[in-house]
Structure formats: C-alpha cells, structure tokens
VEXNUTOR-735951 format. One record per residue (C-alpha): residue number from 1; residue in one letter; x negated, y, z. Coordinates in pm, whole numbers. Each point is the difference from the previous one (the first is absolute). Layout:
<dodos>
seq=NUM, type=A, c1=X, c2=Y, c3=Z;
...
</dodos>
This chain:
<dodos>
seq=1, type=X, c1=0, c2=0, c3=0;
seq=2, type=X, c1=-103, c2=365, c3=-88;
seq=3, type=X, c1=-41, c2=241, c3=366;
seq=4, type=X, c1=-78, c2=366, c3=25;
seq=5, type=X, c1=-210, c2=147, c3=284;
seq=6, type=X, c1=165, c2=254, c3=175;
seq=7, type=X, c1=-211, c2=249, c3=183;
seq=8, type=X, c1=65, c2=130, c3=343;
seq=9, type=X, c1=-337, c2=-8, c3=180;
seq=10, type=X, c1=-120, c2=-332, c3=-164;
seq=11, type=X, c1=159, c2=-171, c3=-316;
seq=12, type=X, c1=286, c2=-329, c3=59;
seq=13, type=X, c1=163, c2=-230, c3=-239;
seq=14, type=X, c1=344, c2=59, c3=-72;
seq=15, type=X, c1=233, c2=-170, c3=-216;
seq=16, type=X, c1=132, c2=242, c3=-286;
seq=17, type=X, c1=225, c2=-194, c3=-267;
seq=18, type=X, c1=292, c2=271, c3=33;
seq=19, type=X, c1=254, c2=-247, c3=-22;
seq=20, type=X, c1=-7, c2=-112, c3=336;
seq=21, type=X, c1=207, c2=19, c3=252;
seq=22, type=X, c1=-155, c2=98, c3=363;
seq=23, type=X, c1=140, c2=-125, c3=316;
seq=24, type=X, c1=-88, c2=42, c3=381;
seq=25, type=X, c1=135, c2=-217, c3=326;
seq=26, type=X, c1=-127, c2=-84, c3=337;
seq=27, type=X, c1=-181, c2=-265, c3=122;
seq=28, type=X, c1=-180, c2=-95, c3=324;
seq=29, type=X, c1=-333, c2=123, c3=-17;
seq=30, type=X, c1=-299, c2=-287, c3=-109;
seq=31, type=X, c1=258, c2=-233, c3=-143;
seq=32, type=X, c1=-140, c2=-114, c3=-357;
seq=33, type=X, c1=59, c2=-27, c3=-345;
seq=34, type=X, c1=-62, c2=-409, c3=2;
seq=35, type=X, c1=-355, c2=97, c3=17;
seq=36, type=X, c1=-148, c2=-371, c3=-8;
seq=37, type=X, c1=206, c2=-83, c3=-307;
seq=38, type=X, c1=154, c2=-302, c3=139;
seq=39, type=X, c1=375, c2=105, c3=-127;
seq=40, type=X, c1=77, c2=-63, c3=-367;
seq=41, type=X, c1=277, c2=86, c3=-187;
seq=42, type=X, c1=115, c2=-92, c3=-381;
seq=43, type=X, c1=147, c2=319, c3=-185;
seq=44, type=X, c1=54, c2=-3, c3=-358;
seq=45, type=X, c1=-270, c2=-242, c3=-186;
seq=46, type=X, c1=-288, c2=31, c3=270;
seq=47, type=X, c1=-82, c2=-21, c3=364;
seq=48, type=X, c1=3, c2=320, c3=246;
seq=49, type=X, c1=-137, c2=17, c3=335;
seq=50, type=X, c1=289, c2=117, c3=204;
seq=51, type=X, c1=-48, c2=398, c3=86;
seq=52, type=X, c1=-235, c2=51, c3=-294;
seq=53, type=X, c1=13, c2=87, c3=-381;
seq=54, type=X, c1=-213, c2=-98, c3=-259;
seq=55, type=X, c1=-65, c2=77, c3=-366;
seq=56, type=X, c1=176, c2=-372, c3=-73;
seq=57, type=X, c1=293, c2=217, c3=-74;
seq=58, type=X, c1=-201, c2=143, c3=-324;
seq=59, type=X, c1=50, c2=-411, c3=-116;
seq=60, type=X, c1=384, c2=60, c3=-66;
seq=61, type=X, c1=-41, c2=311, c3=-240;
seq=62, type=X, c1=-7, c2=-156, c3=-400;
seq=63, type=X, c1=-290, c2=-112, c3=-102;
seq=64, type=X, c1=-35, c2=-143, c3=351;
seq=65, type=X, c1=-304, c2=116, c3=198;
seq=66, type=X, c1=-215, c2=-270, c3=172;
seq=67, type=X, c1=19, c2=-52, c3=391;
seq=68, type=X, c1=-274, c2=216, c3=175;
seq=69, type=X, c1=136, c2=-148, c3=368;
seq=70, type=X, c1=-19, c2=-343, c3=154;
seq=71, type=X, c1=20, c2=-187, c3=308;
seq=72, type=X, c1=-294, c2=-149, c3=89;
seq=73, type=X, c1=-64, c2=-318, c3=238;
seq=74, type=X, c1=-337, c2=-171, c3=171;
seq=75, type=X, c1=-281, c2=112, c3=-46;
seq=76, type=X, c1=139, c2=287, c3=-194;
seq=77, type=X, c1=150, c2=156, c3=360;
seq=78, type=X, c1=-209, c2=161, c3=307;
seq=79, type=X, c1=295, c2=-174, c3=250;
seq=80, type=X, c1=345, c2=-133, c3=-10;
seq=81, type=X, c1=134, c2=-159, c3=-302;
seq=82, type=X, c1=-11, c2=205, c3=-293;
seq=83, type=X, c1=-163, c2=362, c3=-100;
seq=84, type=X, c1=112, c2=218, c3=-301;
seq=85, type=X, c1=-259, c2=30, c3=-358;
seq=86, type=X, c1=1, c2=291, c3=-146;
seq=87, type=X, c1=-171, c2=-5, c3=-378;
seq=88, type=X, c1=4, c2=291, c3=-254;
seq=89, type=X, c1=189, c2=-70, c3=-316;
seq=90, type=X, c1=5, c2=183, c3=-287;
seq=91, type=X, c1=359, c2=153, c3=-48;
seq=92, type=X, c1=193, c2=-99, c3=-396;
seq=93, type=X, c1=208, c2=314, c3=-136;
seq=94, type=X, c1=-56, c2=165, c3=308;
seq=95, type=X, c1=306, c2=208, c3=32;
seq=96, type=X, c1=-102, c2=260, c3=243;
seq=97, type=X, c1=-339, c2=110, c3=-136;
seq=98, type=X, c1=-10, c2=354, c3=180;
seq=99, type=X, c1=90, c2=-208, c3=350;
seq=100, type=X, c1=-158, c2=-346, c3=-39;
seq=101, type=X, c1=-329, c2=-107, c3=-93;
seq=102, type=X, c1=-32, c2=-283, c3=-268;
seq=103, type=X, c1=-160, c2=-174, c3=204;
seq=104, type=X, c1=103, c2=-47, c3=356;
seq=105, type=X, c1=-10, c2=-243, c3=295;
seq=106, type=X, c1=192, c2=99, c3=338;
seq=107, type=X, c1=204, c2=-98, c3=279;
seq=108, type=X, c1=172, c2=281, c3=220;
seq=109, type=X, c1=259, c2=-38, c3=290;
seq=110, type=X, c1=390, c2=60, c3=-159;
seq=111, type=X, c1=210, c2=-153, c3=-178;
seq=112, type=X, c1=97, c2=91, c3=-375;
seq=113, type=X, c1=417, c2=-24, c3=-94;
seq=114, type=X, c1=32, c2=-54, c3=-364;
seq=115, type=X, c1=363, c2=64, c3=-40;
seq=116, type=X, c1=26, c2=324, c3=6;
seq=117, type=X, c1=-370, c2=21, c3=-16;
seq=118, type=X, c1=-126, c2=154, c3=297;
seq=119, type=X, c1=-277, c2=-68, c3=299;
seq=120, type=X, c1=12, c2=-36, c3=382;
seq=121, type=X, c1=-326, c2=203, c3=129;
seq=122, type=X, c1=-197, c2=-157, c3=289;
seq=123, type=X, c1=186, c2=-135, c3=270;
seq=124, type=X, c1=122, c2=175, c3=323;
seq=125, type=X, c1=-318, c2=64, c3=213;
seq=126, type=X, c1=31, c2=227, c3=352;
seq=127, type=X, c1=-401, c2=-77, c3=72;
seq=128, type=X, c1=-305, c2=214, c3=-21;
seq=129, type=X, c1=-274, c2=-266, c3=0;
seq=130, type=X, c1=-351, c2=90, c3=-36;
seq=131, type=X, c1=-86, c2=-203, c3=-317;
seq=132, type=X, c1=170, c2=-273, c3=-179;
seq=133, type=X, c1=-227, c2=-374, c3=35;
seq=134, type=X, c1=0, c2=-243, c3=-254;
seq=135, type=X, c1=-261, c2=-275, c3=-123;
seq=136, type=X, c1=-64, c2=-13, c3=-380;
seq=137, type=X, c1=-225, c2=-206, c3=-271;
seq=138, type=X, c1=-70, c2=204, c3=-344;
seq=139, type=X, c1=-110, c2=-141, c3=-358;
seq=140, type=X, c1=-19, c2=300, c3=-216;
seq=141, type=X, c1=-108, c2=-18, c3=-389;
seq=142, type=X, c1=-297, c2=275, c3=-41;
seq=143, type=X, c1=-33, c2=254, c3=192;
seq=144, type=X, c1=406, c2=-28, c3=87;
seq=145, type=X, c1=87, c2=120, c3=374;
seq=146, type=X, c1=327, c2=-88, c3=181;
seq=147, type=X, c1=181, c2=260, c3=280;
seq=148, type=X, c1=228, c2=-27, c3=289;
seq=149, type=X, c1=240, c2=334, c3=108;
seq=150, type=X, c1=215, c2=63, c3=268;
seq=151, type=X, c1=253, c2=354, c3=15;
seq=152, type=X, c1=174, c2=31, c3=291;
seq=153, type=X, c1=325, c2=200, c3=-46;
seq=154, type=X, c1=296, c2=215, c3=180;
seq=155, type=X, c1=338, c2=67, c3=-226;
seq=156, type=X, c1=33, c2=384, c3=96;
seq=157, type=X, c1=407, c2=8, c3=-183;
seq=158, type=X, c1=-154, c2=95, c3=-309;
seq=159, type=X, c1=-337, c2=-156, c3=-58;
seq=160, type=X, c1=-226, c2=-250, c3=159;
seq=161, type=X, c1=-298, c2=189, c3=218;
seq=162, type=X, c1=-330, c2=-145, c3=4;
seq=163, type=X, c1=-76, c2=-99, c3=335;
seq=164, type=X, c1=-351, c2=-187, c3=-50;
seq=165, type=X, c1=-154, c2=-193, c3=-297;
seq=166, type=X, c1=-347, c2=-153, c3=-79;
seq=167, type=X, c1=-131, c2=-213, c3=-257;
seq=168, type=X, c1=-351, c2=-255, c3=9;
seq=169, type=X, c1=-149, c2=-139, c3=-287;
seq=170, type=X, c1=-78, c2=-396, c3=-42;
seq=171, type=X, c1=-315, c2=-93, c3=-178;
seq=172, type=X, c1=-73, c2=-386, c3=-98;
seq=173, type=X, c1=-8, c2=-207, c3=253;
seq=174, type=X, c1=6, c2=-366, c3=-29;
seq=175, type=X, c1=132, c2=-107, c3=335;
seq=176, type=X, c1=303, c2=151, c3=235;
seq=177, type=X, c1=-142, c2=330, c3=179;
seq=178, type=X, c1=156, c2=197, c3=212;
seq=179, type=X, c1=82, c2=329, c3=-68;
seq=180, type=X, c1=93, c2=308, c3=193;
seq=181, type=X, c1=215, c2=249, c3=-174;
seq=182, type=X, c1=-23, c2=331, c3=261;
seq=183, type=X, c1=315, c2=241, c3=-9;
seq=184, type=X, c1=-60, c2=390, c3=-36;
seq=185, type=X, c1=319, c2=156, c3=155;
seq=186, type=X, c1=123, c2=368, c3=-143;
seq=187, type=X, c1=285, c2=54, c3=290;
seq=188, type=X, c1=108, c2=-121, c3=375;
seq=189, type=X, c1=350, c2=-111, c3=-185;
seq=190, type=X, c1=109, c2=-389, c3=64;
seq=191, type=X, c1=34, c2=-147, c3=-379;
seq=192, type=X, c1=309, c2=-188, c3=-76;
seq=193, type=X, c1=-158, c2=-179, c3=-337;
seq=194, type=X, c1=-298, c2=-129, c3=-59;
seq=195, type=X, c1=-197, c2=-126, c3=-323;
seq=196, type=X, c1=-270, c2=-232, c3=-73;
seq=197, type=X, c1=-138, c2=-19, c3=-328;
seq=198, type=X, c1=-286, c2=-310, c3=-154;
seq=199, type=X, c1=-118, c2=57, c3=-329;
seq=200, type=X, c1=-254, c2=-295, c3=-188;
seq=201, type=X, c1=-142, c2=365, c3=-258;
seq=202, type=X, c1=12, c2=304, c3=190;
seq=203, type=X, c1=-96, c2=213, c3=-295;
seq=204, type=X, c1=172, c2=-40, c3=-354;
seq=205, type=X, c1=-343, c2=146, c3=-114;
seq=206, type=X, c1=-182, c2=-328, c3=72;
seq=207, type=X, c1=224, c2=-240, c3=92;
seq=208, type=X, c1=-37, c2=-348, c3=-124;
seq=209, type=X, c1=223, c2=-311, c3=-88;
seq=210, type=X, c1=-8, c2=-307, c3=245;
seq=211, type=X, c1=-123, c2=193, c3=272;
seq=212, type=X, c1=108, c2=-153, c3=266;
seq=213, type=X, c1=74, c2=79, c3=337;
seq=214, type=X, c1=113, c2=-191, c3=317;
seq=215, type=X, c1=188, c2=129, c3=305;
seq=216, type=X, c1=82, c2=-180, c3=317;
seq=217, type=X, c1=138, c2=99, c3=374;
seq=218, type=X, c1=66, c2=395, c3=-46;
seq=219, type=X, c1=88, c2=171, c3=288;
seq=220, type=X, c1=5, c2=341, c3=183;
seq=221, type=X, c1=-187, c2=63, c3=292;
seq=222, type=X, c1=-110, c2=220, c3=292;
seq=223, type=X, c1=239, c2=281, c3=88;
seq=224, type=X, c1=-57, c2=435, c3=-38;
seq=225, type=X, c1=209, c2=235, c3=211;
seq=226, type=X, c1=0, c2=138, c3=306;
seq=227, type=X, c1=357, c2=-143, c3=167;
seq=228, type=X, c1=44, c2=-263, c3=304;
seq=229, type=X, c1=-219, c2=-259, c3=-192;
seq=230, type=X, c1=-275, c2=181, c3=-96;
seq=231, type=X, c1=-27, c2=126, c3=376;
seq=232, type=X, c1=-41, c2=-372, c3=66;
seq=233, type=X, c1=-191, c2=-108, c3=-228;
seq=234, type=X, c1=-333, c2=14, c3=204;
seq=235, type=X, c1=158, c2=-190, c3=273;
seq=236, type=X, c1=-32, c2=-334, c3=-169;
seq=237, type=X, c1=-308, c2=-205, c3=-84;
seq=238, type=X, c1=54, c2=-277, c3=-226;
seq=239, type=X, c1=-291, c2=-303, c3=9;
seq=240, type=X, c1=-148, c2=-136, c3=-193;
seq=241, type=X, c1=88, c2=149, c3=-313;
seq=242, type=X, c1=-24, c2=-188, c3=-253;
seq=243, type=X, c1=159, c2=-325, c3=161;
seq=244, type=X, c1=-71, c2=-359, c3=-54;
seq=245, type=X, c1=185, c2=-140, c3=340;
seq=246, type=X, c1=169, c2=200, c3=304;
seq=247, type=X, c1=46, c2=364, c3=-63;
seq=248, type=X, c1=44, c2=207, c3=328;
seq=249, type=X, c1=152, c2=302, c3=-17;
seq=250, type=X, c1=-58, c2=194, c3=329;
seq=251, type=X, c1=204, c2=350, c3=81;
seq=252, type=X, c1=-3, c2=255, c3=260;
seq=253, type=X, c1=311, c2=131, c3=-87;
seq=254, type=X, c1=260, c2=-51, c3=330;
seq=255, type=X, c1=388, c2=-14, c3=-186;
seq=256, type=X, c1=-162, c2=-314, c3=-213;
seq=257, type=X, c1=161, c2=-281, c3=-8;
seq=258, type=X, c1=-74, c2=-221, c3=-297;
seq=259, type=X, c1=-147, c2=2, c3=-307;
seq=260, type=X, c1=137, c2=-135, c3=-372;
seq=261, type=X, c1=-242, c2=-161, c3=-214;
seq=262, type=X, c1=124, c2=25, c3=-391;
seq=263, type=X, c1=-173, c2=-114, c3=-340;
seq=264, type=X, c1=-45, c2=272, c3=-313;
seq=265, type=X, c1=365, c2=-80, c3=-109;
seq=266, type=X, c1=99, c2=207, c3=339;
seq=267, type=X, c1=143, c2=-420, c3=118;
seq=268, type=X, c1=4, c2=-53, c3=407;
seq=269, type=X, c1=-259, c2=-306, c3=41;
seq=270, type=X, c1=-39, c2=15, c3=409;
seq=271, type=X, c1=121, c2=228, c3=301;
seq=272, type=X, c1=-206, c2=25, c3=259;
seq=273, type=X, c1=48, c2=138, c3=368;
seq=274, type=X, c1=-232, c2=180, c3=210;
seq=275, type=X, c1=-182, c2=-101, c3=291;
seq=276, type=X, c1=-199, c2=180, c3=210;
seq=277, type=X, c1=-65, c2=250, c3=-331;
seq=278, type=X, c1=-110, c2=-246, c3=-206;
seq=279, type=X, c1=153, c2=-240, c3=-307;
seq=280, type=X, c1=-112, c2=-273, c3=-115;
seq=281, type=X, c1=9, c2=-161, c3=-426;
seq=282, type=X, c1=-94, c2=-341, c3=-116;
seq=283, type=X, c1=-83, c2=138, c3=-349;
seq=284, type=X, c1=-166, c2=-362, c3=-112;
seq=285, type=X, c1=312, c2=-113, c3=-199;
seq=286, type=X, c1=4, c2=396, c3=-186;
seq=287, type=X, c1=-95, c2=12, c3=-355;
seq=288, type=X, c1=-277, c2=212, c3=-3;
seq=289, type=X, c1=85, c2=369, c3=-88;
seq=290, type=X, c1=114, c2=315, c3=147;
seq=291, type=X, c1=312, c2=-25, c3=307;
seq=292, type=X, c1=172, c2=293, c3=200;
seq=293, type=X, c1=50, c2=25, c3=367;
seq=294, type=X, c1=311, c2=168, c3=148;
seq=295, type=X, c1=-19, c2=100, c3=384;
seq=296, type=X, c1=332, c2=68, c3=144;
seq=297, type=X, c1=212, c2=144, c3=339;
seq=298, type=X, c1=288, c2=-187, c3=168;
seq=299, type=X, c1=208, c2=151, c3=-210;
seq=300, type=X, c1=-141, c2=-130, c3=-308;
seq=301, type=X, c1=-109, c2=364, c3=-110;
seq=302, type=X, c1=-342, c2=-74, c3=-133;
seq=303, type=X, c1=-292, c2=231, c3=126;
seq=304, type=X, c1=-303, c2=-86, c3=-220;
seq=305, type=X, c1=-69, c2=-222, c3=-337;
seq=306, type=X, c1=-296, c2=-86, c3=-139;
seq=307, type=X, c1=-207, c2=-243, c3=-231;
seq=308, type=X, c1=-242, c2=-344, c3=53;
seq=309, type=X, c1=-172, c2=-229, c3=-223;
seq=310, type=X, c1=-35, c2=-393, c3=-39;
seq=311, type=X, c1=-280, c2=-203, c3=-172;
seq=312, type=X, c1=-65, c2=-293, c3=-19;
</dodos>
C-alpha cells in the first residue's frame, strides 16, 4: 500500500486512499489487535488475520493480483502457532496509480468492506504506550528495506488528531529479532484509535519483488502519562525480566490486591493475589514473547499496568 508522511514534529505513516471511511470506539487500554497472529479468518478468496488488512484484497480486482499475505507455521513463527508473511508483489492494471504503488506488500490493523467500498481505520485504542514490540525476520531482494508504523489517534467531531506516531526501519535479517518501535507523542490527549502499519518495500523508489517479510507477537508496551498509574509505576519491581520460570512481581503500593497476567491478544491467562507485597508467576508453560501485568484495588479499579518478557 502507498502512505504519506505527515509532518508535525517528526514524519508518520498514514493511510491516504480517500475512499475510506474512518471510524473511532473505545477499548480498554493494552488490549491487542491479535498481535501473535493465532486468529484466522477466510474473507473473500484468501485468509485474513482477524483485526488486520492486507493487500490480498488487491487479488479480487480483474486481472487478479497475486497474494502478498500468508499465514505462516513452524519454523516460520517466533511463538504460538502461526505468524503473518508479508512479500512485495508487483501490482497488474494498478487502478490507483496516484495512491498505490505497483508494487506493494503490507498488512495494517482494519478491516476493508467491499460493498459499498469503504475501510474501518485501526481499531479502538484508549492507551499511550511507550513503543509498540514485535519480533520480525526480513529477506529483501537488493538493497530493498521493509518498515513498521504506528499513529495513534483522537476523533476531535471533525477530524482525527494526531496524538503520537513513529516509524523504524527493518533491514535483512535472517532470523526473528526483536524490535522496538519508540512512540513520539505531540499532545497529553488519550487516543481513541490507533494504527499499526508493516510494509515488506518501504520506498516505491527501490522496492523489490519477493521481498519478504515476517511478523510475529506485536504488541504495545510500557505506559506515558502522568495519571494514578504513572504515579505508581516506580513502586513495582518486576524480576527477572526476561523470564524462563517464576516471575515475581513485588509492589509497594498499599490498596493492591492482585494482579492479572494477560498474553498480546489482551486474553486473562492467571490472577494472582498478593501476599505480603509480593506475586508470584510460573511463566515455564508461556510461549516465549512479550505479557502485561495488571495490579489492581479491592474494587477491581486497576492502579498500574505494565510489560514482561519470556524466553525460552
């Protein structure tokens, strides 16, 4: 797909075929767009991962286009099941030229509706994480380079305002890495959508065919803001981090309770009460990849979130 930067005090991605439709919700604030790829979902001819687009849809136009996106199993995934390829195809009678490369390779969270044609943006997000995490493999052809974008929205009655946005560049790399995508934020606004873009060709100028790209267990982390949980944010220590057995999570914050343990999907795997200020988290049966903490009061209001890692 074809994104212009728009500048503020750094450049984002943004989606810009004028046909589509925007639309903005509410949503607790880490859940995730099935960031592990585990959920798969037949539309049309192809397979979607649920709460993400790809440029499959350019297969139904006449000639049809080949697939660019797959799901991906064994080896081919950093943990779980599956993981989502991304490779750049070169577009037939493209029919957007001005808005759409000829060739293009992407997957971005939404959902396109072909009848009349129009397309969900994002998905509801109320969080301002730090960065977005996410463990990739790249294959380019030449001197090809792949890109990952987040934009972090707020729907003002008339427009969407840019909250925060970054982008980071992927260069070839053979194996999964992981890869920090850090969030530049332009106001103290909560967003109520948020975006996140791959791309196997950042640039149209050099992008290459079969470039291929591989993504696997995206997820935000890490909170910004100065509210309740930010005040008690140094009041937990998390060890060790990254996990291979028993995470403890220790806090020195008196109204807590318990603590929520969920996956990069935003699922509940394990509630945990506090004793004597500290939690304990078999983590040995985890896939290995990024999990969220939730510390909470008796009356369920939660006071804190926050991020850990498994390996194995």
């Amino acid at each position: 797909m074809n994104y212009k930067y728009i500048s503020f005090k750094m450049a984002y991605k943004k989606i810009v075929l004028t046909v589509f439709i925007f639309t903005c919700g509410v949503l607790n604030s880490f859940a995730q767009p099935n960031g592990g790829f585990e959920s798969w979902t037949t539309e049309f001819t192809y397979e979607s991962p649920d709460g993400w687009q790809t440029g499959n849809f350019l297969s139904l136009l006449t000639p049809p286009n080949p697939l660019s996106a797959f799901k991906v199993i064994g080896s081919d995934t950093h943990s779980g099941f599956y993981a989502i390829k991304i490779k750049t195809i070169y577009v037939n009678n493209n029919p957007w030229p001005v808005i759409l490369d000829d060739t293009t390779g992407a997957a971005f969270t939404g959902k396109f509706i072909l009848s009349p044609f129009s397309y969900i943006y994002g998905f509801p997000y109320t969080g301002r994480p730090e960065k977005l995490e996410f463990w990739a493999k790249y294959f380019p052809v030449g001197n090809d380079t792949a890109e990952a974008a987040v934009i972090l929205q707020k729907w003002n009655g008339i427009g969407h305002d840019t909250i925060a946005g970054g982008r980071i560049n992927i260069s070839s790399v053979g194996i999964y890495t992981h890869f920090q995508l850090n969030l530049s934020y332009l106001s103290n606004a909560i967003p109520d959508t948020a975006a996140i873009i791959f791309m196997s060709s950042k640039n149209h100028n050099c992008s290459r065919v079969n470039s291929t790209l591989f993504i696997d267990d995206v997820a935000y982390t890490g909170w910004v803001g100065v509210e309740e949980r930010k005040k008690y944010a140094d009041k937990v220590k998390v060890f060790p981090n990254p996990a291979k057995g028993d995470l403890n999570i220790q806090t020195q914050i008196e109204e807590a309770e318990k603590i929520n343990i969920l996956n990069s999907s935003g699922s509940l795997l394990a509630v945990c009460k506090i004793k004597n200020n500290n939690a304990s988290v078999n983590t040995s049966l985890f896939a290995a990849g990024v999990y969220f903490y939730e510390i909470l009061d008796k009356k369920k209001q939660t006071l804190t979130k926050g991020s850990f890692s498994v390996v194995k």
